[in-house]
N, C-alpha and C positions, 0 to 999 in steps of 0.2 A: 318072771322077772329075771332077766340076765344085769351082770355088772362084766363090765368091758373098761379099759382105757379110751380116751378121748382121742387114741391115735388116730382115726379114718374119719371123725365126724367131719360135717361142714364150717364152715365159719356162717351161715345163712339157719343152718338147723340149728349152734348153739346159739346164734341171737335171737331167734323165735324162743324157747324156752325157757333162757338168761330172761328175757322182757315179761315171759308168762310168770314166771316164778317169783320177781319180785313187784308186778303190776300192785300187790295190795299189800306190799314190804310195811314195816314200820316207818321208812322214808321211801316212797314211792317212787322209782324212777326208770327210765326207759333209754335204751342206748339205741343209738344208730350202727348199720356194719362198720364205719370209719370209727368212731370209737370205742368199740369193742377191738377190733384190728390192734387200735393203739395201746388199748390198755393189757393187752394178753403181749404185745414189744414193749412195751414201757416196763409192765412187771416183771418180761421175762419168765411166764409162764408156760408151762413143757407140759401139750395135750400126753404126751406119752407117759407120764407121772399121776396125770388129773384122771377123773373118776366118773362114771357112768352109771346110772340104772338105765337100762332098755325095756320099756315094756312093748309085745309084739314089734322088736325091731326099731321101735323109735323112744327118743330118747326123754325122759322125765325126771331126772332129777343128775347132780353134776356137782361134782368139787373141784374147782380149779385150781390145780396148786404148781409152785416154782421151788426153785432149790439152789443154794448156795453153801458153799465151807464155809464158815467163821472159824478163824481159833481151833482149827482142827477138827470141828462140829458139822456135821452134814447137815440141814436147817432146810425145811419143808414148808413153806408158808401157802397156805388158803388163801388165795386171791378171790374167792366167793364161790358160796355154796347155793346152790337152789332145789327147790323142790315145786313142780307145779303144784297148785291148787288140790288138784283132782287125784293127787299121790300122795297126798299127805297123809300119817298118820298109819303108816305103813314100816315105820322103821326104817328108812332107805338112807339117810345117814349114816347110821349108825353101821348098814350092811354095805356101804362104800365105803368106810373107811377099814370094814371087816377084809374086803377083798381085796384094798390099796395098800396096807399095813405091809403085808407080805412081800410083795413087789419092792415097796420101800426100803425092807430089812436086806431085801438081796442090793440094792446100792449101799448099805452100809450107812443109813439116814439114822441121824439119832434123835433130834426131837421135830413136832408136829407145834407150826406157830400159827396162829389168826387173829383176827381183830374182831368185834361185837358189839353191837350197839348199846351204850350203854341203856338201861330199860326193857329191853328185848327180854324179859325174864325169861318164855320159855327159849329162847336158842344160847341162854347162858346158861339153865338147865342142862340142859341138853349136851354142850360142851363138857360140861361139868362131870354128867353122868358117863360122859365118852372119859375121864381122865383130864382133862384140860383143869388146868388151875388160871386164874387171873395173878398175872406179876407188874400191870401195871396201867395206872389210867390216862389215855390219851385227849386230849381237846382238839377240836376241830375249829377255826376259826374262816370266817367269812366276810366280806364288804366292800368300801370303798377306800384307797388310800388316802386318808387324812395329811395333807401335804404340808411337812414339818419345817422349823425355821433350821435354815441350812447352817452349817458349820465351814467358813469360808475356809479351815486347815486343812479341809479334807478334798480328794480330788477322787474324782468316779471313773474308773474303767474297765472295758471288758476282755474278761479272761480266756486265753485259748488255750495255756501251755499249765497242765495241772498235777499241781505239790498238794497232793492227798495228805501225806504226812504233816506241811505247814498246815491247811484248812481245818484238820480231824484234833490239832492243838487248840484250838479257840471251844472247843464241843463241851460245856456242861450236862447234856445229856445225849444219849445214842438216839439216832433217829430210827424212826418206823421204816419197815421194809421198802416203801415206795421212795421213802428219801434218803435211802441204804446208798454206801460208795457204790456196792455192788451192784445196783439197780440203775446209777446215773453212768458207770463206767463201761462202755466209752459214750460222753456226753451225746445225748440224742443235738441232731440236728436243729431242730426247731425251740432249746434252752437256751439262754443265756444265764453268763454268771458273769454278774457286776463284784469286783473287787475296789476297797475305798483304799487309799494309801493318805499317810502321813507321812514327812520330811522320808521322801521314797519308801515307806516301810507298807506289804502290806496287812492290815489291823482287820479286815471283815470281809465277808462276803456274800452275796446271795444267788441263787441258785433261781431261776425261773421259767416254766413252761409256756411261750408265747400260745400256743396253744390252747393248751389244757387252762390258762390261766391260775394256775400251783405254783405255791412258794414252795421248794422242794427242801431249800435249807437256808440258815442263814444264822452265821454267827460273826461275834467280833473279840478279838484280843483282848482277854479279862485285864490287862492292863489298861487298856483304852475305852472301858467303858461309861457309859453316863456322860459322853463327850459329842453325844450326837451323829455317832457312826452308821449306827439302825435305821435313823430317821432318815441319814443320808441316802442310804439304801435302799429304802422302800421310797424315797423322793426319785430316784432314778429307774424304779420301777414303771411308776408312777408315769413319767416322762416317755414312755416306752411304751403303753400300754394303751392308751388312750384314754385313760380314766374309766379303764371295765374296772369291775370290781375282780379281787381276786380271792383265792383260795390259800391258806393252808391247814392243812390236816395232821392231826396226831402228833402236837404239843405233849410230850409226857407233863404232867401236872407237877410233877416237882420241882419244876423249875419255876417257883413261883416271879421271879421277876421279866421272866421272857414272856412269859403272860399277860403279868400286869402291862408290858411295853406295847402289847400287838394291838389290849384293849384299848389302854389310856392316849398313848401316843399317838399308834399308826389308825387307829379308829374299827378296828376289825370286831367280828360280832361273834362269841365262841357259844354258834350255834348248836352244836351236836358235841356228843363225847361218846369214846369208847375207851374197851376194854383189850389189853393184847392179852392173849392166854397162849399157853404151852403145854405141852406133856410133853412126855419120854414115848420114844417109838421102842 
């Protein structure tokens, strides 16, 4: 068994293996090359960072990770980790992250961040036994938008010209790496971001992947809440979208009322949950 960086692989060889690896996942699912493409530029994930086992030359198992400063913090996030079937049970985790750790310390990376399904007992094991702690639980929400009674003081428009420092003052909680500033900056082409205004002020916003159909963010002016901003919000989604259902992902759960809104109001379905964990590199 060799372990290599992801520098040289294919984009055709890692989606054969991505699709082998998690065909009988806890949630089963299978990517096309276009979306795979997308989601290694969407995350901003760096093959030269990301991890390999090679067995005889070809590739079995993979951690694909990206990297960001916060706050003066070098920040390593697992965009997904796979291990075929047929290599399991072999340690190869645990010896990717053996031979990536080193590589990481020479960038001066200081902690190691991922996400985990909640229930997945053995890969929260497993995290665990690698140093990972859990800091915090995320909701996953799914569905149709439940099209809310409008609030005639509110006016919908969208955003080009963006005040990070106004948006990131409405945040009750920090978003997950995929609806990071750092991951939306500079806005991919194919988002939109509806902002509501009051008597020209503006109170909210929301963040959305015409594509990917992802709510990436969406907050409103803790003074202006419970005024129908939200509703307005995901009704302009709504309006936009053709009535698909949509996604978003990794609610931290403590924010019990942005929850109860996604369920109660906008009609979403907080089908899955996970777990963000971290260590110290």
């Amino acid at each position: 068994m060799e372990f290599k960086t992801l520098a040289n692989i294919t984009i055709d060889e890692l989606l054969s293996v991505f699709n082998h690896s998690f065909s009988d996942y806890i949630v089963p699912f299978h990517l096309t090359r276009d979306v795979l493409v997308s989601k290694i530029d969407a995350e901003k994930l760096d093959m030269n960072i990301s991890a390999g086992a090679f067995e005889n030359g070809k590739l079995v198992s993979f951690i694909l990770q990206a990297e960001k400063i916060e706050n003066g913090e070098k920040i390593i996030y697992n965009g997904g980790t796979g291990v075929i079937p047929e290599s399991r049970g072999k340690g190869l985790v645990r010896k990717m992250y053996d031979f990536i750790i080193p590589v990481l310390k020479e960038r001066n990376a200081h902690t190691l961040l991922l996400e985990v399904i909640e229930g997945n007992e053995p890969a929260i094991r497993a995290y665990e036994n690698l140093g990972f702690t859990i800091v915090r639980r995320l909701l996953c929400f799914k569905g149709n938008i439940k099209k809310g009674k409008e609030n005639t003081d509110i006016s919908i428009k969208e955003l080009k010209d963006f005040q990070w420092d106004v948006l990131c003052s409405f945040w009750d909680i920090e978003p997950s790496w995929q609806g990071s500033v750092f991951v939306l900056e500079p806005m991919p082409e194919n988002y939109i971001t509806l902002v509501a205004y009051k008597d020209e002020n503006l109170i909210g916003y929301i963040i959305y992947g015409t594509t990917s159909r992802k709510v990436y963010q969406i907050a409103v002016n803790k003074k202006y809440r419970n005024q129908g901003i939200g509703t307005a919000l995901f009704n302009a989604v709504l309006e936009r979208n053709g009535g698909e259902a949509v996604i978003l992902n990794n609610v931290d759960d403590s924010s019990k009322e942005i929850s109860q809104f996604l369920s109660e109001k906008i009609g979403l379905n907080n089908w899955l949950s996970q777990f963000e964990m971290k260590r110290p590199i």
